[in-house]
VEXDRENBA-585711 format. One record per residue (C-alpha): residue number from 1; residue in one letter; x, y, z. Coordinates in Angstrom, 1 decimal. Each point is the difference from the previous one (the first is absolute). Layout:
residues N
+-----+----+--------+--------+--------+
:   i : aa :      X :      Y :      Z :
+-----+----+--------+--------+--------+
: NUM :  A :      X :      Y :      Z :
...
+-----+----+--------+--------+--------+
***
This chain:
residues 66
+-----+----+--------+--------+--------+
:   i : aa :      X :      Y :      Z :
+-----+----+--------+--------+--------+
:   1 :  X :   26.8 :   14.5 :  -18.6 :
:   2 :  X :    3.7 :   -0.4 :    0.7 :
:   3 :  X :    1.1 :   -2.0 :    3.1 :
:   4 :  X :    3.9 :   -0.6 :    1.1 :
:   5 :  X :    0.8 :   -2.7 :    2.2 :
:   6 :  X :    3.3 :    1.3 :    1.6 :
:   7 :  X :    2.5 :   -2.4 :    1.4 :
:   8 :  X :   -1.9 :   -3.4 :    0.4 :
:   9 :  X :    1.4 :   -3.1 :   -0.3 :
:  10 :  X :   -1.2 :   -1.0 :   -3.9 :
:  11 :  X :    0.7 :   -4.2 :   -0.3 :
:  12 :  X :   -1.2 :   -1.3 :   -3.3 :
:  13 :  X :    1.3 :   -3.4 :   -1.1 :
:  14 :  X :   -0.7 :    0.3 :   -3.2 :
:  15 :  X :    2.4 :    2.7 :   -0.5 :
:  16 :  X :    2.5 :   -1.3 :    2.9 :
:  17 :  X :   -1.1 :    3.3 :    1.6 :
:  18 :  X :    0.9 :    0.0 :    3.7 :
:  19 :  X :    1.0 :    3.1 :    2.0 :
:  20 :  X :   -1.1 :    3.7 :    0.9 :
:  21 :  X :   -1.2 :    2.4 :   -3.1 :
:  22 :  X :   -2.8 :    2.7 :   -1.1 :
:  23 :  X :   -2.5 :   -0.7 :   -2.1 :
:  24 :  X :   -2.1 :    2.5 :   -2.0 :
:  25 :  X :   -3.6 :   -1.0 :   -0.5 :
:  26 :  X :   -2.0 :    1.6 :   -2.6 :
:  27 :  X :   -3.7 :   -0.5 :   -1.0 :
:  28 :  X :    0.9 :   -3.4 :    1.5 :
:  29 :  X :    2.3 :   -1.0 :   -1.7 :
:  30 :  X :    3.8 :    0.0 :    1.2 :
:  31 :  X :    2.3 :    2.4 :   -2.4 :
:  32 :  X :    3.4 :    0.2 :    1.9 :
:  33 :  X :    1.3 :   -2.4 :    2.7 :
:  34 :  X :    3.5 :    0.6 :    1.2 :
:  35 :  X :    2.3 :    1.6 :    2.7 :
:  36 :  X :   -0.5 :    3.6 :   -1.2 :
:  37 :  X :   -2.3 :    1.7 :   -2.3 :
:  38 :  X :    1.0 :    1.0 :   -3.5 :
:  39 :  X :    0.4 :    3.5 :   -0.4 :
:  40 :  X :   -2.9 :    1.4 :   -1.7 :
:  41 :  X :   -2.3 :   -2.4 :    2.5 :
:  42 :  X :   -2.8 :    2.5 :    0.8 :
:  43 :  X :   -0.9 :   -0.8 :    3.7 :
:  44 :  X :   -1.4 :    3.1 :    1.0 :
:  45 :  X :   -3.3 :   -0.9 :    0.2 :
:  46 :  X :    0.7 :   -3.2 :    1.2 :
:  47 :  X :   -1.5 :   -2.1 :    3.1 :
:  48 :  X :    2.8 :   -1.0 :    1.3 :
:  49 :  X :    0.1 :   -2.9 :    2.4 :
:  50 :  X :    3.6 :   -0.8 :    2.2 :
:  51 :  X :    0.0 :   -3.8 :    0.2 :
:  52 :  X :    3.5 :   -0.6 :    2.3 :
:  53 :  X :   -0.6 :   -2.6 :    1.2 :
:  54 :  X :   -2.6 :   -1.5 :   -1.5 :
:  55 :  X :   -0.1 :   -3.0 :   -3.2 :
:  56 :  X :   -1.3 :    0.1 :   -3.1 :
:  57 :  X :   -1.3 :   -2.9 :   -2.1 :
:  58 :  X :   -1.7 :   -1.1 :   -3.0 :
:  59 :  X :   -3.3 :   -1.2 :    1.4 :
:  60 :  X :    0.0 :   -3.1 :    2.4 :
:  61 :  X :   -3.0 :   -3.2 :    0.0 :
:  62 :  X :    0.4 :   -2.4 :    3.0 :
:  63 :  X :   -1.6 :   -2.8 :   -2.2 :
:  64 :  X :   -1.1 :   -2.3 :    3.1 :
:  65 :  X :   -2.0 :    2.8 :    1.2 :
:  66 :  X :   -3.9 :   -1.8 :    0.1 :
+-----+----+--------+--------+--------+
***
């Protein structure tokens, strides 16, 4: 399954990754992050989700949560 996460905002600290990109998922794995695909990128059969708006994050723990 190939998913594409169109214009999110991707913030990753560990890369010093803040602001809007794509990001191709593939068999769970993320192959291509970026302002526009590579040519060559087959997204035809693609789910693709538009994320304007919305953040994306390496997963979050509250660590006080009881």
């Amino acid at each position: 399954m190939t998913l594409l996460l169109k214009g999110g905002r991707v913030v990753d600290p560990s890369r010093k990754v803040d602001g809007e990109a794509d990001l191709l998922i593939e068999n769970g794995k993320i192959v291509y992050s970026g302002k526009a695909l590579p040519k060559g990128k087959k997204i035809a059969d693609s789910e693709v989700l538009d994320l304007r708006g919305k953040w994306v994050v390496p997963g979050l723990i509250y660590m006080h949560t009881h």
